[in-house]
N, C-alpha and C positions, 0 to 999 in steps of 0.2 A: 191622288189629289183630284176633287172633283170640278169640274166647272159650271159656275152658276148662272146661267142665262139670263134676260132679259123676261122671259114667261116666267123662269122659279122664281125671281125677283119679285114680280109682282105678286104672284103666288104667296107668296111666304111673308113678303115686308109689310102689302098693300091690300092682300084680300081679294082681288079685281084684277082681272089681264084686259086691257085696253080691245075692245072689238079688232082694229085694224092692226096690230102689233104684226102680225106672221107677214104682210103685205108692207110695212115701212123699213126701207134700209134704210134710212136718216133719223130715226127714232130716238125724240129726245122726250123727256120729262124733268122737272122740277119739284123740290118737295120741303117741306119745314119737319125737321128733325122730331120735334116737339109733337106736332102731330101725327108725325111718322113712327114712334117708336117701336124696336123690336126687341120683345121679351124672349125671342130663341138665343140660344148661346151661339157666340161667335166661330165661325167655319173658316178657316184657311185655306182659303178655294180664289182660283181665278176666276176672275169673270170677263164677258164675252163683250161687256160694254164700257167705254170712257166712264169715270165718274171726278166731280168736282165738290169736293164738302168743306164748309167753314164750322166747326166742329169749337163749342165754348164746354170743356171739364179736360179730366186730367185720365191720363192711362196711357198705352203705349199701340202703335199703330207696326205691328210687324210685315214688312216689307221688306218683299224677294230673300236674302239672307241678311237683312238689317234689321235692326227695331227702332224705332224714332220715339225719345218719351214725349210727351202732349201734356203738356200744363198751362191752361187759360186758352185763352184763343189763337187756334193752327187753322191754317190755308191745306189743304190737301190735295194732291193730284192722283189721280190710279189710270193706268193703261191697261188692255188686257190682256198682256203679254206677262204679267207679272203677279203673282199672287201676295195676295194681304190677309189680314183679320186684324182686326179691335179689339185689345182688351182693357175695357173697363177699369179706372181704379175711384171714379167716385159715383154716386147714385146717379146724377142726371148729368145728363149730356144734350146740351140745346145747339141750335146752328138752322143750317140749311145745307141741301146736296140736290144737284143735279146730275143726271143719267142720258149719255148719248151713244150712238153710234157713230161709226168712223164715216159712214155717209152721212151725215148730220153735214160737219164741214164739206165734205169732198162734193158735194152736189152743188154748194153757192161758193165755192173759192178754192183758190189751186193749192200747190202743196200738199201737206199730211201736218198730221197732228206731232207727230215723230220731230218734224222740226222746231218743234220748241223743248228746250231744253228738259222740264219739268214731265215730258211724257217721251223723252227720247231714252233706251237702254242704258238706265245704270243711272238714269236721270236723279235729280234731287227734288223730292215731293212734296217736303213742309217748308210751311211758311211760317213763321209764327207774325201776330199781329199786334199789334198795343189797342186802346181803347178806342182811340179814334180811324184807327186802321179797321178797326171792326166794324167802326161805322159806318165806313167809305162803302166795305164790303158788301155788308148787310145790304146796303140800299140795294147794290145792284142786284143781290137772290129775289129783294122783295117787289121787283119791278119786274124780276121774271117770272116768280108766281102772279101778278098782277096780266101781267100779257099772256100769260098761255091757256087764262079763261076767257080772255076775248076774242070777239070776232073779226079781228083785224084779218084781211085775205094774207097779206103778205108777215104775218104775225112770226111765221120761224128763222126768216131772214131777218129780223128786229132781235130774235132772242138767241141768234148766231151774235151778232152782233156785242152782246148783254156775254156771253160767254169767253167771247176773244176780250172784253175789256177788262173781265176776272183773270186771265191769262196773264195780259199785259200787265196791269196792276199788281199780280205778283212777280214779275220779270226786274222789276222797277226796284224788287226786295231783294235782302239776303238770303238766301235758300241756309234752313237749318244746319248747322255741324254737328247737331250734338246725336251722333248715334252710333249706337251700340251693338257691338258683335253677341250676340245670345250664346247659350252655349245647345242650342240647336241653330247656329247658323249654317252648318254644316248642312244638316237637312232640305234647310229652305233652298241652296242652292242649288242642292242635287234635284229637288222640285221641280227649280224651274229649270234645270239643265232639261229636264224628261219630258217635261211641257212644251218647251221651244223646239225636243227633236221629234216626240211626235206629232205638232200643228205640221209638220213638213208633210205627212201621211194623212188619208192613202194616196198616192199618183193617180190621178184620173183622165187626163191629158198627155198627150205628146209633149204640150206648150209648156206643163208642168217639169221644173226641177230641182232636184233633189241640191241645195244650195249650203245649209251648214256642215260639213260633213267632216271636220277634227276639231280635236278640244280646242286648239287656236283659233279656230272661229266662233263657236260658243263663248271661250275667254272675252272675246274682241265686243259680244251680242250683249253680254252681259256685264262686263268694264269690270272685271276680274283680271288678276294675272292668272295665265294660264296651268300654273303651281299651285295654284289655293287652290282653283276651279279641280285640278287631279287628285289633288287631298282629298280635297270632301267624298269627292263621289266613291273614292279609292275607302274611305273610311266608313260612310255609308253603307254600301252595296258590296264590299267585298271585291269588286271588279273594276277593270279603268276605264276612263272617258272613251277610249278609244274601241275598249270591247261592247259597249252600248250602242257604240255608233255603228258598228262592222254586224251587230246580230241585229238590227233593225232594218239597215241595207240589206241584208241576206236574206232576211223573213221577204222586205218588200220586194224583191229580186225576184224569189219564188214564185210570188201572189201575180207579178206580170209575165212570168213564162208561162204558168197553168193556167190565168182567166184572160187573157189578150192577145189579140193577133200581131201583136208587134214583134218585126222581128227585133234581132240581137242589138242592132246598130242602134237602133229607136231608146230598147228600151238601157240600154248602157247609158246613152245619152243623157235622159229622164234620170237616172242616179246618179247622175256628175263624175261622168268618167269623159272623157277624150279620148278614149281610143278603144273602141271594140276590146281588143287585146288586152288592157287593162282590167276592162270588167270580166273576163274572161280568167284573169292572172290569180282576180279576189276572189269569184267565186269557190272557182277549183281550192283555194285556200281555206276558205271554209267550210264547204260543204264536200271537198273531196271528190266532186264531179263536175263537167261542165256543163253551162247554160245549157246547150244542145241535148244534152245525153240527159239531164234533167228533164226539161218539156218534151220530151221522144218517153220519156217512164211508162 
C-alpha cells in the first residue's frame, strides 16, 4: 500500500510543489474541486496529510475496511492514519477540499485533531448535507480560498479558525449510517492493520516505543472486534495478527542488536517488554538464540 505525501500531491493533482513545502510542519492549502480536477485513476493509498472535502456527485468513498455510498452533497473527513480512494460513479464531481498537516492545528491550539470524533480511529467521516446545508458550507471553503491569496500577516490563524468551524458544523450533524462491508473489506483492514504496525518502525530513539504490540490493541486502534480484525488478516495472509506482530519485533529486535550501542535493558524496553527476561523469553522463541549470542555473531 503506498503512501502519498504532500510533494506527490502536488506533483500529481496540481502541477506545482509550493517553494517552501519541505520547511512548513503546519502546511495547509485550499482548493476548488472544479478547478482542481484529477484525470489519473483513483489510488487506495494513505496519505501523510489531513484532508476536509465537500464533494457534490454520486460514487462510493472506500474507507479503511468500509465503503460509504456518496449521492448529492457529503461532508468528508480523512486522517492519515487510514487509507481511502474515490470511486467515481457520475462524470463530474464539483465541491471544494482542503489539505493540512497535524501542525497546522498543533502550532495555534492545544489538543489533537484525534479528538474530534470525525478524525479519531474508527471515527465516522460522512456527512451528508441538503441544499441549504451546502450553502452554509460552501461559504466557508469560499472565504478560505478568498483568505489564503491575501496578505493578511495573521492570515493561517483566520483560516485555522474557517476549518474548526467546518468541524463544528459537522459535529452539529448526523454522521452517515449507511455503509457497506465490500467484499474486499477484508483487505482493507489487513492494510491498515500493516500500516499502523509499521508507522511504529524504525526505533530511532531510546525515547521511542514500541506501543501496539497484540491484535487487542490493534482491535481497540481500529474499533474492530478483535475476531473480525483475526479473520481478515487470518484470511488475507495466510498467518495470524499475532505472527505479524512477533516477525516485525524480531526483525526490529535484530536491526538494534547489529546497528546500536544499546544495551539489553534499553533496547527490550524500546519493544515494550518490562523485563529484560521477557525479551529474552521471545527472542530465544523465535530466532532460537539469544540477544547476547546474536549481537556476539
Amino acid at each position: 500500500m503506498q503512501t502519498e505525501t504532500l510533494e506527490e500531491f502536488y506533483q500529481n493533482k496540481i502541477k506545482e510543489v509550493p517553494a517552501n513545502l519541505g520547511r512548513e510542519t503546519g502546511h495547509f492549502n485550499v482548493f476548488n474541486m472544479k478547478v482542481h480536477a484529477s484525470g489519473q485513476a483513483p489510488r487506495y493509498s494513505r496519505r501523510s496529510f489531513y484532508k476536509i472535502a465537500l464533494s457534490r456527485g454520486r460514487g462510493f468513498y472506500h474507507y479503511a475496511d468500509k465503503s460509504i455510498e456518496v449521492s448529492g452533497t457529503t461532508l468528508m473527513f480523512f486522517n492519515p492514519n487510514v487509507p481511502y480512494t474515490w470511486q467515481s460513479l457520475s462524470p463530474d464531481t464539483t465541491g471544494y477540499f482542503c489539505i493540512f498537516k497535524e501542525g497546522f492545528f498543533t502550532e495555534r491550539m492545544r489538543g489533537s485533531l484525534t479528538d474530534f470524533p470525525m478524525f479519531a480511529p474508527g471515527g465516522k467521516p460522512a456527512y451528508f448535507l441538503n441544499d441549504i446545508q451546502d450553502q452554509q458550507v460552501s461559504a466557508i471553503f469560499e472565504r478560505m480560498l478568498e483568505e489564503i491569496q491575501s496578505d493578511y500577516v495573521h492570515k493561517y490563524d483566520l483560516l485555522m479558525n474557517y476549518v474548526t468551524e467546518v468541524i463544528h458544523y459537522a459535529l452539529k450533524l448526523l454522521p452517515s449510517e449507511k455503509l457497506y462491508h465490500q467484499s474486499d473489506a477484508k483487505t482493507r483492514i489487513t492494510s491498515v492493520f500493516t500500516e499502523l504496525l509499521e508507522r511504529q518502525f524504525p526505533i530511532e530513539s531510546q525515547d521511542q516505543r514500541f506501543e501496539l504490540r497484540s491484535a487487542n490493541d490493534f482491535a481497540k486502534q481500529l474499533s474492530v472486534h478483535v475476531n473480525h480484525l483475526n479473520r481478515a488478516i487470518k484470511e488475507t495472509t495466510g498467518r495470524t495478527t499475532t505472527e505479524h506482530i512477533f516477525e516485525r519485533l524480531a526483525s526490529e529486535a535484530k536491526t538494534l542488536l547489529r546497528h546500536t550501542d544499546w544495551n539489553i535493558s534499553e533496547i527490550s524496553y524500546c519493544l515494550g517488554f518490562e523485563e529484560p527476561a521477557h525479551f529474552n523469553k521471545f527472542f530465544r522463541k523465535q530466532l532460537d538464540t539469544t540477544p547476547t549470542a546474536y549481537r556476539n555473531l
